[in-house]
N, C-alpha and C positions, 0 to 999 in steps of 0.2 A: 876339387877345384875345376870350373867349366875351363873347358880349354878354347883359347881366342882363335877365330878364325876374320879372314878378312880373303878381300878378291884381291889378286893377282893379278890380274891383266886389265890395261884402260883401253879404251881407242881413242886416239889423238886425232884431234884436227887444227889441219895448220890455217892459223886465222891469214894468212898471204894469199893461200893457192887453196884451200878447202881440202887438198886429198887427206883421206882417211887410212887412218895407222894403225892397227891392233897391235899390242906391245907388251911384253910382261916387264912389271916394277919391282924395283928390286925392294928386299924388305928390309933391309939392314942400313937402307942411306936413301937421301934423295937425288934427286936428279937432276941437276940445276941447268943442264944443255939438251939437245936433242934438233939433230941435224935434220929436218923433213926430207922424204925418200920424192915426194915427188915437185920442190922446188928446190931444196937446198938451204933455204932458208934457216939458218940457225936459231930455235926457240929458246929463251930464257922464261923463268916463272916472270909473272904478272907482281906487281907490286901488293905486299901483302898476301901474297900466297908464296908456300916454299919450296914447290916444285913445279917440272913442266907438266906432272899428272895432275897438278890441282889447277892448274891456269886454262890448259887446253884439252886432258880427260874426261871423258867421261865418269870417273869412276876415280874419286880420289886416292892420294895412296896410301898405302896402310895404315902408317901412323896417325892421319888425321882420321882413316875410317872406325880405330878403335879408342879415340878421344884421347889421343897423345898429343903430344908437340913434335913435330918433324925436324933434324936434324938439332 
């Protein structure tokens, strides 16, 4: 059996202030908060997505990268 791999880290950008975030995702849950380092801004996911890695990531997070459903 091939074994799954997927990326681990997204870079976030906070749609309020633009700074950029490199962050590791966890793989075991998502991540429905994420406080921005350079406004403060508290992100929630976008409607229709399930995390703040797939709203504002670059790089979805795992479970949607290997054709799961997240949480």
């Amino acid at each position: 059996m091939a074994e799954i791999t997927y990326i681990t880290h997204s870079t976030l950008t906070c749609p309020k202030c633009g700074h950029v975030e490199k962050e590791d995702m966890p793989t075991d849950a998502c991540q429905f908060y994420y406080d921005c380092k350079g406004c403060g801004e508290l992100l929630r996911p976008l409607s229709g997505d399930c995390c703040v890695f797939c709203s504002y990531g670059n790089v979805k997070c795992p479970p949607i990268q290997i054709g799961k459903n997240c949480c």
